[in-house]
N, C-alpha and C positions, 0 to 999 in steps of 0.2 A: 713706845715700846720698841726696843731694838730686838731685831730677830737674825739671830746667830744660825746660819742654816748647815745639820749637818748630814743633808741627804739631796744631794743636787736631782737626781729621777723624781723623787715625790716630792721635794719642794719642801723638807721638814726640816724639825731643828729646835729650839728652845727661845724661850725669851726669859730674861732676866725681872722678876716683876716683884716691887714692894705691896702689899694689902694688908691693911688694918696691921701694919707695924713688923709683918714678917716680910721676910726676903726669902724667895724662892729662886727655882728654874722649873718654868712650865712649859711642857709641853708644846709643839704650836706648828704650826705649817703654812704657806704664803700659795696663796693662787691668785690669780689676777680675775677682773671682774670684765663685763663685757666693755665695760669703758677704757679698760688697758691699765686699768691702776690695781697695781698689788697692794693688796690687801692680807692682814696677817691674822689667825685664827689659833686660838685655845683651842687644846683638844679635849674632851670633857670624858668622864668615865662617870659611872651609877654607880651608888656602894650605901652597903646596907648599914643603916643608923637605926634600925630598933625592929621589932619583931613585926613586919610586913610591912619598910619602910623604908623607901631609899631616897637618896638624893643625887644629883647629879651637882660633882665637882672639878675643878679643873686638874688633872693629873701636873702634880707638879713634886718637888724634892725640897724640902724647908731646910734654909740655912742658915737661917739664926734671925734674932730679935734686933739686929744692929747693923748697921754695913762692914764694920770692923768683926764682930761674929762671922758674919757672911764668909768675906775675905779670908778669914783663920780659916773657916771648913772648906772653904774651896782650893786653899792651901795645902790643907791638909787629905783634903782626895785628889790633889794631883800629887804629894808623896805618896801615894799608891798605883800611882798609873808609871810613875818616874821616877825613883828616889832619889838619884842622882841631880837631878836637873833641879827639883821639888827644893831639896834641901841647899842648893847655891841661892836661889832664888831668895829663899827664907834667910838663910846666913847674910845675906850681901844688903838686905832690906828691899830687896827691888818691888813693884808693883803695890807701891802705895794707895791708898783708898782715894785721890785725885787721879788718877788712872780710871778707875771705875765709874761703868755707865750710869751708875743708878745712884 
């Protein structure tokens, strides 16, 4: 699990994770253990699945059924944080799916 950190005080950030055929970004945050090895952690949230009934799941953001899905949507919310930049990237073909971690 590669952990993308983007909060250097608390130690948080995201990890990129495939399960049962989805690609996500989950939640996650890195503390070290008493042996000096960091260690990277899911952060989990409870949510309700039926009438006096919750489960506890990883907070995370679904990005499609495929890595090439993935990559489109992730494409595609950074044409919303940057159009300019989003859209060279996308015209020029840069950031091919051999680029990516997962």
């Amino acid at each position: 699990m590669d952990f993308i950190e983007t909060n250097e005080k608390y130690h948080s950030g995201f990890v990129v994770q495939e399960y049962k055929g989805i690609y996500s970004l989950v939640s996650a945050r890195q503390y070290e253990t008493r042996d000096g090895e960091m260690k990277t952690a899911l952060r989990f949230g409870e949510i309700e699945i039926g009438k006096d009934k919750t489960a506890r799941l990883p907070v995370a953001v679904e990005l499609g059924s495929t890595k090439e899905e993935a990559i489109q949507n992730l494409r595609i919310a950074m044409m919303h944080l940057d159009k300019s930049a989003a859209r060279e990237e996308l015209d020029n073909g840069a950031g091919e799916s051999d680029d990516v971690p997962f």
